[in-house]
ZAKOLFI-162016 format. One record per atom (N, C-alpha, C, CB): x, y, z; residue in one letter. Coordinates in steps of 0.2 Angstrom, whole numbers, plus 5000, padded with zeros to 4 digits. Glycine has a CB too. Layout:
% residues N
XYZA
...
% end
This chain:
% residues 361
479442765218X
480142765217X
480442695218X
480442815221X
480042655224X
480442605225X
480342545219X
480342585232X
479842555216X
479642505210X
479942505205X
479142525208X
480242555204X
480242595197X
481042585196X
479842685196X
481242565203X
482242585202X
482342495206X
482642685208X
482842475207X
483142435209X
483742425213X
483142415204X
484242475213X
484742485217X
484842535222X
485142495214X
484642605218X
484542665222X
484442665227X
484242715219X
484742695232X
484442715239X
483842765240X
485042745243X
483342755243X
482842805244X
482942835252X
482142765242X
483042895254X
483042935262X
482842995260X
483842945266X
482142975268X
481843005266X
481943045273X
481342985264X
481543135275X
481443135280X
480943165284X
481743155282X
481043125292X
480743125296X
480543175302X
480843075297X
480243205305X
480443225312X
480143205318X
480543285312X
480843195323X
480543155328X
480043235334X
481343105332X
480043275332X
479743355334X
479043315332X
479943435328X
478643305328X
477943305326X
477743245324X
477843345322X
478143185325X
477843125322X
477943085328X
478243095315X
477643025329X
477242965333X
477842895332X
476542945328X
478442885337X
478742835336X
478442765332X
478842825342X
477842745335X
477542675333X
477442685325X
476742645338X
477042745321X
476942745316X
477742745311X
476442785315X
478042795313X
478742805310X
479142755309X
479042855313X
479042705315X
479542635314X
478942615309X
479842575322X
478342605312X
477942555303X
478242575297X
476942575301X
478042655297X
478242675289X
478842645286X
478442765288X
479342685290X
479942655288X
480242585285X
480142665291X
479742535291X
479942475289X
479542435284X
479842445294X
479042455282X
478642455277X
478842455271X
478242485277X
479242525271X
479642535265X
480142505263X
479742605264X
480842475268X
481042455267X
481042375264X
481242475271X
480542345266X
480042275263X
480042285257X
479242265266X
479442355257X
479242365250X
480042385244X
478542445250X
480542415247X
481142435243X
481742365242X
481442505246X
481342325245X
482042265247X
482742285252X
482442255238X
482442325254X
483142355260X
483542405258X
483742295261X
483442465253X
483642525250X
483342585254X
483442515242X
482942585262X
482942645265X
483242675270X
482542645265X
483142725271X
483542765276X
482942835277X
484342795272X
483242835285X
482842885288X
483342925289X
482542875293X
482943005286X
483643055288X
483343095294X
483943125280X
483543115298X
483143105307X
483443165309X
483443035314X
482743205310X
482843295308X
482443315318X
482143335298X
482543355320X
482343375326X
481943455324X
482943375332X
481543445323X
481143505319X
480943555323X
480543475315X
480943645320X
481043675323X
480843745320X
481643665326X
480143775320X
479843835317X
479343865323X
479543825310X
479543925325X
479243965330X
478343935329X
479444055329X
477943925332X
477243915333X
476943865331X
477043955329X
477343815329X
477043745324X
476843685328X
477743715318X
477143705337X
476943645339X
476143625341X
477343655344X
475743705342X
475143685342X
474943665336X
474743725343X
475143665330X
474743635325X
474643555324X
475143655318X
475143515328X
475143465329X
474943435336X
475743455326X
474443485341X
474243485347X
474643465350X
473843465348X
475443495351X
475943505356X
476043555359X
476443495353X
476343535365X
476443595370X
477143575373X
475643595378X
477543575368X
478343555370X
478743615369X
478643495365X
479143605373X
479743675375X
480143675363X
480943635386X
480143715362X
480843715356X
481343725357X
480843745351X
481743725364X
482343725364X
482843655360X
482343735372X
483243715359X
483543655354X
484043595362X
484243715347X
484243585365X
484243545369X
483843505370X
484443565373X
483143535373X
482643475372X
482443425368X
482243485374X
482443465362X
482243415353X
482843365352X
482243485345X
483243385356X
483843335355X
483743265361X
484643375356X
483543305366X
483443235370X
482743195370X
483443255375X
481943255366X
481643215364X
481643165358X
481243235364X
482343185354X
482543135348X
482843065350X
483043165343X
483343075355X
483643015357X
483242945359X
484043045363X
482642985366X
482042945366X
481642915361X
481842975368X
481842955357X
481242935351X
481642875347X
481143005344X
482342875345X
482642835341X
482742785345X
483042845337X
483042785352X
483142735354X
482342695355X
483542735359X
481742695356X
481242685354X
481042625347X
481042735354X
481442675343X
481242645337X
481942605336X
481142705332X
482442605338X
482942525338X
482542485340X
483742515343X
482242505347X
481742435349X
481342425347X
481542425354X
480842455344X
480442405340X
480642355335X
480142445338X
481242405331X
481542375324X
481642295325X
482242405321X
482042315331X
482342235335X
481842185339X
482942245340X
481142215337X
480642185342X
480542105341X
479942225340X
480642095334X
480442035331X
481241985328X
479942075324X
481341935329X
481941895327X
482041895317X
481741785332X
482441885314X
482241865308X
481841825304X
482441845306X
481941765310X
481341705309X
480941715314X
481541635309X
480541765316X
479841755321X
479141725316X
479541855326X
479441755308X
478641745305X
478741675303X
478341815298X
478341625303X
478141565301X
477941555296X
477741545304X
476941585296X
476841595291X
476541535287X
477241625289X
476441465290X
476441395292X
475541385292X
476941395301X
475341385285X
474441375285X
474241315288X
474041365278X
474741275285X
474241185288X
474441185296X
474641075284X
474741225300X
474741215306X
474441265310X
475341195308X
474041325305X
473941385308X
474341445311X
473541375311X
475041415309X
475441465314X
475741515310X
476141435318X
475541585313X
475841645307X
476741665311X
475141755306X
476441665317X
477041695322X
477241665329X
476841785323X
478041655331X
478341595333X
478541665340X
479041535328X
478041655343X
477941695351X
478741715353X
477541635358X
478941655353X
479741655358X
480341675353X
480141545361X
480041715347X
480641745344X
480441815345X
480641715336X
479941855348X
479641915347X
479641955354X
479041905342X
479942015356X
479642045361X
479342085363X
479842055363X
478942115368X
478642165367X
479242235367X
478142175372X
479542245369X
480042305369X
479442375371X
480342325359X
479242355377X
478842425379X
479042465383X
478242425382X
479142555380X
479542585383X
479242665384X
480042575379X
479242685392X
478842705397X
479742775398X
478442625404X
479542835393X
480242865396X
479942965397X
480942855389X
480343005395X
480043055398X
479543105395X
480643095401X
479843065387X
479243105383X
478643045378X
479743175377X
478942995379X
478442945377X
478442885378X
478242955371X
477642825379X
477542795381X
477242735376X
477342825387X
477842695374X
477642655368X
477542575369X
478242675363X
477042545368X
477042495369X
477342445360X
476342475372X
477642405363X
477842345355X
477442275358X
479042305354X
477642245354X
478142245348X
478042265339X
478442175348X
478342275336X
478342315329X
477642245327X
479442315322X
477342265322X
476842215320X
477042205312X
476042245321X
477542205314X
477942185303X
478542135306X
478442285296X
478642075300X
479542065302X
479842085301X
479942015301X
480442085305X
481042135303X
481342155296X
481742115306X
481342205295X
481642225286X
482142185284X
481942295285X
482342205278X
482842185275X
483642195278X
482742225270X
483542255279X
484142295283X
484142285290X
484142365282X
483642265293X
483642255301X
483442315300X
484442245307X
483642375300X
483142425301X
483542475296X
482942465309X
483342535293X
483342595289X
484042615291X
482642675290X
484542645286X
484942665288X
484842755292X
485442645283X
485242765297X
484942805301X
485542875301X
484942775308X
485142925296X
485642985293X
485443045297X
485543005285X
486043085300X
485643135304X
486243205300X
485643125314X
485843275300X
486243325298X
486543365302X
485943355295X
486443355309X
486643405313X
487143405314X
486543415318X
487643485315X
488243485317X
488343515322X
488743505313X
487943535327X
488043565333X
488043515340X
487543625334X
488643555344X
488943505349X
488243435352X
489243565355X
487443465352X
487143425354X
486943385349X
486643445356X
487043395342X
486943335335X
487543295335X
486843385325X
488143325337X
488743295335X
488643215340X
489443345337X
488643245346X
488543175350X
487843145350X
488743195357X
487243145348X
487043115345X
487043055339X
486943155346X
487443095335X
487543055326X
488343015329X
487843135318X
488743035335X
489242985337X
488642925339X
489843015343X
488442915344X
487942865346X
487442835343X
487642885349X
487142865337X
486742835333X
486542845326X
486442825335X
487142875324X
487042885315X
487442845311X
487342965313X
487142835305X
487642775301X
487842825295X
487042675299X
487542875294X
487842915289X
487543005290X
487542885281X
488143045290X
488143105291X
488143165286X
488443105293X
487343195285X
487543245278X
487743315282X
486843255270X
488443355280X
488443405284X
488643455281X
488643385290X
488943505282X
489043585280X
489743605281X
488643625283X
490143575277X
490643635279X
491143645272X
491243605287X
491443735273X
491643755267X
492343745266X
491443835268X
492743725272X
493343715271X
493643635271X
493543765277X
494043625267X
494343545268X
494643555275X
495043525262X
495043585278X
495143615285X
494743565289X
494743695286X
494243625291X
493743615295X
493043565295X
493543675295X
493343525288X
492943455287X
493243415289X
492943445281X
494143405292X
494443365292X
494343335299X
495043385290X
494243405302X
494143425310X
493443385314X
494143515310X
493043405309X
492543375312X
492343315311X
492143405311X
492943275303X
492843195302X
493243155309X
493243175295X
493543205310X
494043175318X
493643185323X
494843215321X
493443225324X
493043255332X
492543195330X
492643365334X
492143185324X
491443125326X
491543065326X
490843125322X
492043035324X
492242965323X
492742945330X
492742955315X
492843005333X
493242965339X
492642965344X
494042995342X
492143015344X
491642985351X
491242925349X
490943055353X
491142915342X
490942845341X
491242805344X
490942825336X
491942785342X
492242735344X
492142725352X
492942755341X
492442775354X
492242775362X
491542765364X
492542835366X
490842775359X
490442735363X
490542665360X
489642765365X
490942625359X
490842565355X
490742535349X
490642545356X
490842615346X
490642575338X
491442585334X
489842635333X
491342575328X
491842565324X
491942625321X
491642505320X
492242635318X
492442715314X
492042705307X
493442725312X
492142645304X
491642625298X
490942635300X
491742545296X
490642615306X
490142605305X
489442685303X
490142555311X
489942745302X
489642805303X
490042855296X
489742835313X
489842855289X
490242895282X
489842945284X
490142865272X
490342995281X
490243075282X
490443105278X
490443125287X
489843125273X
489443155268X
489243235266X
488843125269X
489743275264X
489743365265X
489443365259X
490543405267X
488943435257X
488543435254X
488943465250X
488143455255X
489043475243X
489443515238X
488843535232X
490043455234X
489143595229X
488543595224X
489243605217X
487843685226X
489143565212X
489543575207X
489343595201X
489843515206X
489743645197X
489443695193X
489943705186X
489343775197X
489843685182X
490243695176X
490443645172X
490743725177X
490743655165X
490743605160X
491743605158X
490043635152X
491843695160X
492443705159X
492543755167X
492743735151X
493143775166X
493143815170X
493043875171X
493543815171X
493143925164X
492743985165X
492043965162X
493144055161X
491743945161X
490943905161X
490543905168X
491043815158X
490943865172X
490843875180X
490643915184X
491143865182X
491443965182X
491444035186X
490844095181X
492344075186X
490744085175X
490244145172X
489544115176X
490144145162X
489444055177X
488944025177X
488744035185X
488943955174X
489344045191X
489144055197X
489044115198X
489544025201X
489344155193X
489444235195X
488644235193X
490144305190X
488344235186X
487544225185X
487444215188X
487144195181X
487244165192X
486844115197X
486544175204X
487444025201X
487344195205X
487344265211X
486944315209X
488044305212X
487244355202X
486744375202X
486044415202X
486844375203X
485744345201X
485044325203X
484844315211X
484944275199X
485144325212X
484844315219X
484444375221X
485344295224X
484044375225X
483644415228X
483744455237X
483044365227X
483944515236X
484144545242X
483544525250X
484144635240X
482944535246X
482444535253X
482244435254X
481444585250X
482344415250X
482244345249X
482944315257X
482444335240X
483344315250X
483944305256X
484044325262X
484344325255X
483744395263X
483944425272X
483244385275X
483844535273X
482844365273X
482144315275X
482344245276X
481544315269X
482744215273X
482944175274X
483544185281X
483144145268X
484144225281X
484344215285X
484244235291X
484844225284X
483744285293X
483544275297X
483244205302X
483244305296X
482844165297X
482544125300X
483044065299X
481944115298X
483744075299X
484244045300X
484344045307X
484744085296X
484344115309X
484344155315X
483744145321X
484444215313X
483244115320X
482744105323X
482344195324X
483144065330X
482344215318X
481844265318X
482344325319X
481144245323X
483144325320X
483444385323X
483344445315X
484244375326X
483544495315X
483444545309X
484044575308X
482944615311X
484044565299X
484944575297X
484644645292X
485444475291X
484144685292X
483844705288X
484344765287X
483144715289X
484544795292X
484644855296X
485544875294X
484444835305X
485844795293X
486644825290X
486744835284X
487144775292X
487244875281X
487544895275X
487544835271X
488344915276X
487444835266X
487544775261X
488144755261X
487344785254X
488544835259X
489144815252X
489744845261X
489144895240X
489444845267X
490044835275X
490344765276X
489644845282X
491044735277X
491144675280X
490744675286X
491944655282X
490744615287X
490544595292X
490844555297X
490244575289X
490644565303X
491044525311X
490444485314X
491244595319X
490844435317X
490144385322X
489944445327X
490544315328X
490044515328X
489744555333X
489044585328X
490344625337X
488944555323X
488244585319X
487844525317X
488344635312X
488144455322X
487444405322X
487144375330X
487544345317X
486944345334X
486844355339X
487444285339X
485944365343X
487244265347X
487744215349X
487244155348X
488144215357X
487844095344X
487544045341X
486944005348X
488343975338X
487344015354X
487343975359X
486543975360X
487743995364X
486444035358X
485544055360X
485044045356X
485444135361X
485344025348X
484744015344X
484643945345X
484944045337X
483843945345X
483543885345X
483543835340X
482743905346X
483443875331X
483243835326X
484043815326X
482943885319X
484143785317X
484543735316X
485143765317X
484443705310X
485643735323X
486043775326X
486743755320X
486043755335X
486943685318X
487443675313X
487443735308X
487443595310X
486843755303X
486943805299X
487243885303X
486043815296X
487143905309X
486943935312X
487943945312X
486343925317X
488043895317X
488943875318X
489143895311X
489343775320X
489143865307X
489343865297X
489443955296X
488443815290X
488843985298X
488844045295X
489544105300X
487944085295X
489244085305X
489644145311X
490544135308X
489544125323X
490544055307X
491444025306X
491444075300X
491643935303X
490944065295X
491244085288X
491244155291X
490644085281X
490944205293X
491044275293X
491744285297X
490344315298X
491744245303X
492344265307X
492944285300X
492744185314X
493144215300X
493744215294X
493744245289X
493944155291X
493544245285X
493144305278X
492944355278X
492644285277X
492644365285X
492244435283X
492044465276X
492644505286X
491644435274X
491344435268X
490744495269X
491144355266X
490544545265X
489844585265X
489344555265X
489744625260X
488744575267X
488144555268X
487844525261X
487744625270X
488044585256X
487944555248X
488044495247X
488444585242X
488744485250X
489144455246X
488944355251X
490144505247X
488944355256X
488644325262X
487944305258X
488444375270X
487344345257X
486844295255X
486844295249X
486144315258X
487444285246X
487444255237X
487844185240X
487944325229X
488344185243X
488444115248X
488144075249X
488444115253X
487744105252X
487144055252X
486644025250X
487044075255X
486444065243X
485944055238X
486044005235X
485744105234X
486444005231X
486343925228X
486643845232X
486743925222X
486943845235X
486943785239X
486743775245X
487543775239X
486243825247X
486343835254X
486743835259X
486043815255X
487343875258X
487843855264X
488443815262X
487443815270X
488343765257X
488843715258X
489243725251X
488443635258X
489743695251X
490443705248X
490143725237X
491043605250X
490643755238X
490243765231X
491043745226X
489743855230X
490943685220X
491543685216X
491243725209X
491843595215X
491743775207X
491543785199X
491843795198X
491143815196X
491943755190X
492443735187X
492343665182X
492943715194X
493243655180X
493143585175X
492843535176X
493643565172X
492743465176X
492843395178X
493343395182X
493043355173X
493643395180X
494343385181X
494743415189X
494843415174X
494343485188X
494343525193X
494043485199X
493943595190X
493543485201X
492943445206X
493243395207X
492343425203X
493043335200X
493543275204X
494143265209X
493843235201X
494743325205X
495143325210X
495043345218X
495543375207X
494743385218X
494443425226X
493843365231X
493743515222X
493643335226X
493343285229X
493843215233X
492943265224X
494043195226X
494543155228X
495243165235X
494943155220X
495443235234X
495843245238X
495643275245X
496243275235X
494743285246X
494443285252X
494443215254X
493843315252X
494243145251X
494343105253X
494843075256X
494143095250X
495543085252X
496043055252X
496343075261X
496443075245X
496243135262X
496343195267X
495843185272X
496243265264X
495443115271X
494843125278X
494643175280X
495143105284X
494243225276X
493843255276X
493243245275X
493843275272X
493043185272X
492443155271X
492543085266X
491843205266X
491943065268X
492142975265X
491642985258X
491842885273X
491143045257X
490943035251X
490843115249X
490442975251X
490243125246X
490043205244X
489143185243X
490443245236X
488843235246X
488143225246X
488043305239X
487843235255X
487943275234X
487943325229X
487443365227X
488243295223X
487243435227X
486643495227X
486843525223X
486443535233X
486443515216X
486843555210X
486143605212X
486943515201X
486643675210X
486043715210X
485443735205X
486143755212X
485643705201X
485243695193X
485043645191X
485443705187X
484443615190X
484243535191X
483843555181X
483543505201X
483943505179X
484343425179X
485143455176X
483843345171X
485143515172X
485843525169X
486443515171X
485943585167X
486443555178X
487043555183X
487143455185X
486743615191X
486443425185X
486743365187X
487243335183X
486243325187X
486643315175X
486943285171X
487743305170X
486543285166X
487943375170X
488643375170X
489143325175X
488943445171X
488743315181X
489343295186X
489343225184X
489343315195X
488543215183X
488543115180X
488943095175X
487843085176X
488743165169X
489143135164X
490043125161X
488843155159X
490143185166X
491043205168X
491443225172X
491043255166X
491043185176X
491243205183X
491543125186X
490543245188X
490843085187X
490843025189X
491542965186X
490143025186X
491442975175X
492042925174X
492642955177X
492242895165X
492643015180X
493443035182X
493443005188X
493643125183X
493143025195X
492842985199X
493142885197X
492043005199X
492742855193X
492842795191X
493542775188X
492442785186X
493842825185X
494642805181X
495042815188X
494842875173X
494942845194X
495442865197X
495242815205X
495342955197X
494842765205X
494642725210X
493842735215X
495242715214X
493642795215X
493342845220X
492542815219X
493442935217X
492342805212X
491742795213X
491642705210X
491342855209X
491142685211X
491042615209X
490942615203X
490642595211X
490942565196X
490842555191X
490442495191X
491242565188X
490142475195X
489342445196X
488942425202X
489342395193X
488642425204X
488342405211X
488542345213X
487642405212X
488642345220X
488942295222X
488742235226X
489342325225X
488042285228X
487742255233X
486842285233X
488342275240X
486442235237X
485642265233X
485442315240X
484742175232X
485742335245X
485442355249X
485842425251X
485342305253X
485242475253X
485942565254X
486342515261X
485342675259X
486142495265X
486942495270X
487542465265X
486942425277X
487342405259X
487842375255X
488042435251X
487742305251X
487642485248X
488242535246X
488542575250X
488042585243X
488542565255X
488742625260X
489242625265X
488342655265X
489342535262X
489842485266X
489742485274X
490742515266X
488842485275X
488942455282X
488542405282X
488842485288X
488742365289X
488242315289X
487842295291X
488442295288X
487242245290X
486642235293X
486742235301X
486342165290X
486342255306X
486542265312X
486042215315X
486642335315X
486542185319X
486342125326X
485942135329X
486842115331X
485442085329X
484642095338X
485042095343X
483842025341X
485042135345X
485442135353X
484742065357X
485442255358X
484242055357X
483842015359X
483941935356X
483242055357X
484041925347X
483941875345X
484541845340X
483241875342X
485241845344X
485841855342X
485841795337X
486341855347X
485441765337X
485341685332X
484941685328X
485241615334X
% end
């Protein structure tokens, strides 16, 4: 992909649950070389009952600890990234010199869950390092992604409660020192339709098709294996018919997203895992052009989010509508770019290359 395109951002993901600091900074950085500076790591704390022996682990899954073996892990991996100055490589045949010692460090780091020696054995990327995207919205992801996320894709159904959480995460940043820019937040949308009753015939279809035993399989393991088999379809529903967020291990932000939705709503079981089925969780517009852009536009304008991470749930059809009608509305109204501006994802994303705290020159 990186060959074949030129501008596009490529994020990929990772987890720091089952993968090797020293290799995951190589990959990454490798790719970022091989892409000209167009990558990003979307930095996942991975979590399915039984899977740690597969990868001959014997680590707790509590969701607290996967968050603190992640912290470890990325601050690891800043150090390597920064292991090497811009100019450590030479590279210098008639004097034999590939690499200038007093620009490079070891960065070896001895913490509670791993013990990594540097320094990285590549020069520093393009970007200094991958831009660093995380998805979590529970109280342990949030302060995390304040401290080291440069772009946030997350879930929430309401402009409300999107606004809320664009405030609650940009001010712990700030207070640990960073900049309010330096961290866009990215709410997943799924956009559906050519007009407006096009949209709605086409979301009521989409519903349904969905599948009752499918969906209650999925939300369980929403739930970390709890059983929704047993309630009424076509009963509302209360947060006293799913357990307390606090206890589930798996991906706790989905988990927050569903109980909010039920509190306020009380929507039926039916009606809940058709919700869910095509966007997984995340805001669903259907409707005209015209319709969407507006909703978008005015989440932005409203500090809701600084962009939209878009999950059409019909691929390629549902895309091409929002590319080909969505986007010049977007463009006629200031929202989206009408050309690249810049060759690297932090220069689309408006941030910028970050400083060696080691090799400030």
């Amino acid at each position: 992909m990186a060959r074949e395109t030129s501008h596009i951002g490529l994020i990929a993901t990772a987890s720091t649950t089952y993968t090797e600091p020293f290799n995951l900074v190589r990959q990454f950085a490798s790719l970022d070389h091989i892409s000209g500076g167009r990558v990003g790591w979307n930095i996942v704390t991975s979590w399915v009952g039984g899977a740690a022996p597969n990868f001959g682990y014997d680590r707790t899954s509590e969701h607290s600890e996967r968050y603190a073996c992640a912290v470890e892990f990325v601050e690891i991996a800043k150090a390597l990234w920064d292991s090497r100055a811009n100019d450590a490589i030479i590279d210098d045949a008639a004097s034999g010199r590939f690499l200038d010692r007093e620009r490079a460090r070891r960065s070896d780091r001895k913490g509670r869950f791993y013990n990594v020696a540097g320094p990285l054995i590549l020069p520093r990327s393009p970007q200094g390092r991958p831009v660093l995207v995380q998805a979590g919205s529970s109280a342990t992801g949030d302060a995390f992604a304040a401290r080291h996320a440069e772009a946030v894709f997350t879930t929430h159904l309401t402009k409300g409660s999107a606004a809320d959480f664009y405030a609650e995460l940009k001010q712990p940043a700030i207070a640990a020192g960073r900049s309010a820019d330096e961290i866009v937040i990215l709410p997943g949308s799924a956009a559906i339709g050519s007009t407006d009753a096009e949209g709605h015939a086409l979301l009521e279809e989409l519903n349904g098709l969905t599948d009752i035993d499918v969906g209650l399989s999925r939300l369980s393991n929403r739930f970390g294996g709890h059983g929704f088999s047993a309630l009424p379809l076509d009963q509302p529903l209360s947060r006293d018919d799913f357990p307390d967020p606090s206890t589930v291990q798996a991906a706790r932000s989905r988990v927050d997203v569903i109980t909010d939705l039920v509190a306020h709503e009380r929507p039926t079981l039916r009606t809940l895992l058709r919700q869910l089925a095509g966007a997984r969780g995340h805001l669903t517009l259907a409707g005209s052009p015209e319709r969407i852009a507006d909703v978008i536009e005015d989440w932005i304008e409203s500090h809701a989010a600084d962009g939209f991470n878009i999950v059409p749930p019909v691929l390629p059809a549902q895309l091409d509508i929002f590319v080909d009608h969505v986007v010049p509305i977007l463009r006629k109204h200031g929202i989206f770019r009408r050309d690249y501006e810049a060759d690297t994802l932090r220069g689309h994303y408006g941030l910028t290359r970050p400083a060696n705290p080691h090799f400030p020159t």
